[in-house]
N, C-alpha and C positions, 0 to 999 in steps of 0.2 A: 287487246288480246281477245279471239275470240273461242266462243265457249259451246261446244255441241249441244245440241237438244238434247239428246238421251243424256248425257253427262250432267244437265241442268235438271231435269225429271228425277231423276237417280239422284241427286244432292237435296231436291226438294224431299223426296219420298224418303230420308233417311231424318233430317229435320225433323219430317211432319210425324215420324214414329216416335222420336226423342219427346216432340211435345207431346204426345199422351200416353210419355210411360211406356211406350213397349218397346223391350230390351234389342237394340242392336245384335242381328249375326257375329262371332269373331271367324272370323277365315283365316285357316292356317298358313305360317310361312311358306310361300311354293319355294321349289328346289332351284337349286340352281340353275340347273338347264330344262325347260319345260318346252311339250311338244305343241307346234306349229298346224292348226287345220287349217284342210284346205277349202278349197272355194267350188263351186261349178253349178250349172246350173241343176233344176229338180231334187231328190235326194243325194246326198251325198255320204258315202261310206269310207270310212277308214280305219286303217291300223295303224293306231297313236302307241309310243312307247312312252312309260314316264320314271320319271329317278325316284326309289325310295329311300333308297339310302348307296353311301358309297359303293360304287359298284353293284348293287341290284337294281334291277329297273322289271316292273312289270308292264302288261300289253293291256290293250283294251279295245275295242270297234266302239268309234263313234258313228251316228247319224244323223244328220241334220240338211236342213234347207237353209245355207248360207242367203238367197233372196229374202226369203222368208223373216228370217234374224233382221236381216238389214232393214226391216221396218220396225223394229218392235223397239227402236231407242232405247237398247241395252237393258230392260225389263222381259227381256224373254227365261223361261224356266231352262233348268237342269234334272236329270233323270239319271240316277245310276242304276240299272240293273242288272242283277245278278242270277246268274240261271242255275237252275238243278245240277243233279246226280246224271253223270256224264251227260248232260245239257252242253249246250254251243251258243257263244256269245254270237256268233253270224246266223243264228237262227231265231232261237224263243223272243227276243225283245218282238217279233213279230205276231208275238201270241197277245200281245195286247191289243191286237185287232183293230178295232174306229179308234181307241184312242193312239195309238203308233203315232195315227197322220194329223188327228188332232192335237197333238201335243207337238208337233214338227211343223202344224201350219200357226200355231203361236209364234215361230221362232226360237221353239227351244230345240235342245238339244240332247240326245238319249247317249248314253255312255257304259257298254257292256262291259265289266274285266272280265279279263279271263283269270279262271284259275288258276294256282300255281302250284295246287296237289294234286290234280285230278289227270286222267278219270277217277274217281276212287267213290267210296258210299258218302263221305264226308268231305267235301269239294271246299269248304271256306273253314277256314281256320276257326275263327269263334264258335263253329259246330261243333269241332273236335274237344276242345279249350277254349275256357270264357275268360281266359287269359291270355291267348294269345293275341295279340295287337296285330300282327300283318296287314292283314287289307285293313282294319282301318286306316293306317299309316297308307296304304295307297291310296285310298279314298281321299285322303286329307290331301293329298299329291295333286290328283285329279282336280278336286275344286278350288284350290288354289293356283293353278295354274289357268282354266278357264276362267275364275276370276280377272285374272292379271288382264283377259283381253278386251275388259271391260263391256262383251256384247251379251253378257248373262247377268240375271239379277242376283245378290247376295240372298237373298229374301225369299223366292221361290228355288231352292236347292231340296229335289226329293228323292226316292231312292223304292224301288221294287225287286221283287224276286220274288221265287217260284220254291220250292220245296229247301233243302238247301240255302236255297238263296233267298228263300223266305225267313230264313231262322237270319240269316246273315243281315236280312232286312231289317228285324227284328232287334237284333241288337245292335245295329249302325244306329238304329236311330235315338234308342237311350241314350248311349256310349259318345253320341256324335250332337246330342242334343243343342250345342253353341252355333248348330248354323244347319241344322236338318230340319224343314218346314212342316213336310212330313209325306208319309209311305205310303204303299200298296203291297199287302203280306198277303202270298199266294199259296195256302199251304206251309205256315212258319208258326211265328208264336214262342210266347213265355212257358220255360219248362222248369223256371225254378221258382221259389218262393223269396228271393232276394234277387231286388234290380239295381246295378250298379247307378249310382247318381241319386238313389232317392234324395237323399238330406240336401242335395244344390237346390237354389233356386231358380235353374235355369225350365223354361217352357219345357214340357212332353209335347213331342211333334204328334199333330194330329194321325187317325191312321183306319185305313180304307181296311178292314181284317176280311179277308177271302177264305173261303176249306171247304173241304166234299163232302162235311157230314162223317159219319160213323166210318163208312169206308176208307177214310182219308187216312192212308196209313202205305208208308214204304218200311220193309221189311218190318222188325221190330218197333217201329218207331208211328207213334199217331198223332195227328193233326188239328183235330176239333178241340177235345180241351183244351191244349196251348194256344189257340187262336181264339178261344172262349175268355183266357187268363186275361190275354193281351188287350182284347176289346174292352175288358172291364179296366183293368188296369189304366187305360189311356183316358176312360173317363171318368174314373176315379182323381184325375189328375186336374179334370176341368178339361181337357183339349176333348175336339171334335171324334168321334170314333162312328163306323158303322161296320155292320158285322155283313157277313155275304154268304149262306149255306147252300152253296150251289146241287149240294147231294148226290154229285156223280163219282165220289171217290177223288185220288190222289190225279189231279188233274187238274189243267188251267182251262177252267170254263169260260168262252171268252164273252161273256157276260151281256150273252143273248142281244151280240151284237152294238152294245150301249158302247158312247164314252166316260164310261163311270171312273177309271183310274184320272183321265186328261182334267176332269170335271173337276173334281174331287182337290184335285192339286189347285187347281185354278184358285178353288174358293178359299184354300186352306195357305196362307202365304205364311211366316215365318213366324211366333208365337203371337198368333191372332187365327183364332179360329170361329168356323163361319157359322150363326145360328141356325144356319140349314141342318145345322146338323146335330140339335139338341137333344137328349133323352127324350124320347116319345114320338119327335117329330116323322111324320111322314116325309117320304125320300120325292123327288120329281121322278116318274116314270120314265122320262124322257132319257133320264141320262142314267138311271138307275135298275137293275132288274128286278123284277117282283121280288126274289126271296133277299133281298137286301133291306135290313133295319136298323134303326139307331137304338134298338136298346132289345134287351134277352127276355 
């Protein structure tokens, strides 16, 4: 019988977590009919439909470099992002600028939903109600069916957004803690004083916290504190955090050109976070912008 590389790597690299104690992803059951990507050369763009449940199915644009994948022996990352107040999944994931391609020339693979209330001020469910489940349940859709294809690692699964989708960032990754590595909050953040999951003992995914400073505010609603909460809170937990005060207001600053979201992921894989990133520590310039720091 013979046994693929990436399958052997992937079997080695789940061992080798067991031996020192750190806890296995759980991947949710995928549905029963899950969607098929396709192939071609350069970037590749599509609109993937997926089953949440009997009869609903929600949409999503993925993007990836099928060539790309195909080297990375099934260890390549996953990326869910979720865009703003009337935002367009065929647009913003391109506000991630150097990291887009850097995280596409890994082999991984970016995955926008679309929303299923919007246009509206409040575009993801969890923003409206911290009760309602929706898109997590499609989330859980999503990587369990990219899982199935065996070309994505369980271990680097992360997840970004922008205003909206920054809050939705936010609490995928508490909420989704059994298999979320960790984020990039763009203008998101903790707005309550109680986080669902405290008392588990499952890892806080590491978390990239981005906001505009004082301005950072769409209508009613402001930015900085709750991504001030969030930063603390994720290091309060022990997981990796760096905070980002880009100071231009409610906006995706695209981070003075750096790969800091593609970076960030890299180092930070599933409950193993990286000392790059400890209280106090200075950031590399290189992949970092000036006003980004690991501690307030």
């Amino acid at each position: 019988m013979q046994v693929s590389l990436g399958l052997f790597l992937l079997a080695a690299a789940v061992l080798g977590c067991q031996a020192q104690g750190i806890p296995n992803p759980v991947i949710p059951e995928a549905p029963a009919r899950c969607f098929q990507l396709q192939r071609g050369a350069g970037i590749v763009k599509q609109e993937v439909s997926v089953d949440v449940s009997e009869g609903v199915s929600r949409q999503a644009i993925v993007y990836w470099k099928p060539d790309q994948n195909a080297k990375s022996n099934g260890d390549a990352p996953v990326m869910l992002y979720f865009h703003g107040t009337f935002g367009n999944p065929n647009l913003e994931p391109y506000f991630l600028a150097t990291s887009f391609n850097a995280f596409l020339d890994e082999g991984g693979i970016i995955v926008a939903p679309r929303s299923d209330i919007g246009p509206s001020e409040f575009e993801w469910h969890i923003v409206r109600d911290k009760t309602a489940m929706n898109d997590m349940i499609m989330v859980d859709a999503i990587v369990s069916c990219l899982m199935q294809t065996k070309s994505f690692s369980m271990r680097r699964i992360h997840a970004a957004g922008f205003s909206a989708g920054g809050i939705q960032t936010t609490w995928l990754s508490v909420l989704r803690r059994q298999y979320i590595a960790s984020v990039a909050s763009f203008s998101g953040g903790l707005s309550t004083s109680t986080v669902p999951g405290d008392g588990e003992t499952l890892p806080v995914p590491a978390a990239l916290v981005i906001h505009g400073g004082r301005l950072d505010k769409f209508d009613t609603t402001t930015f900085q504190e709750p991504s001030e909460k969030f930063f603390k809170y994720v290091q309060s937990k022990g997981s990796a955090a760096v905070i980002c005060n880009h100071g231009l207001g409610h906006l995706i600053a695209r981070m003075q050109g750096t790969d800091a979201v593609s970076t960030f992921f890299k180092d930070n894989t599933y409950a193993t976070s990286s000392p790059k990133y400890s209280p106090g520590t200075a950031l590399d310039k290189a992949h970092f912008a000036s006003y980004c720091q690991t501690s307030l």
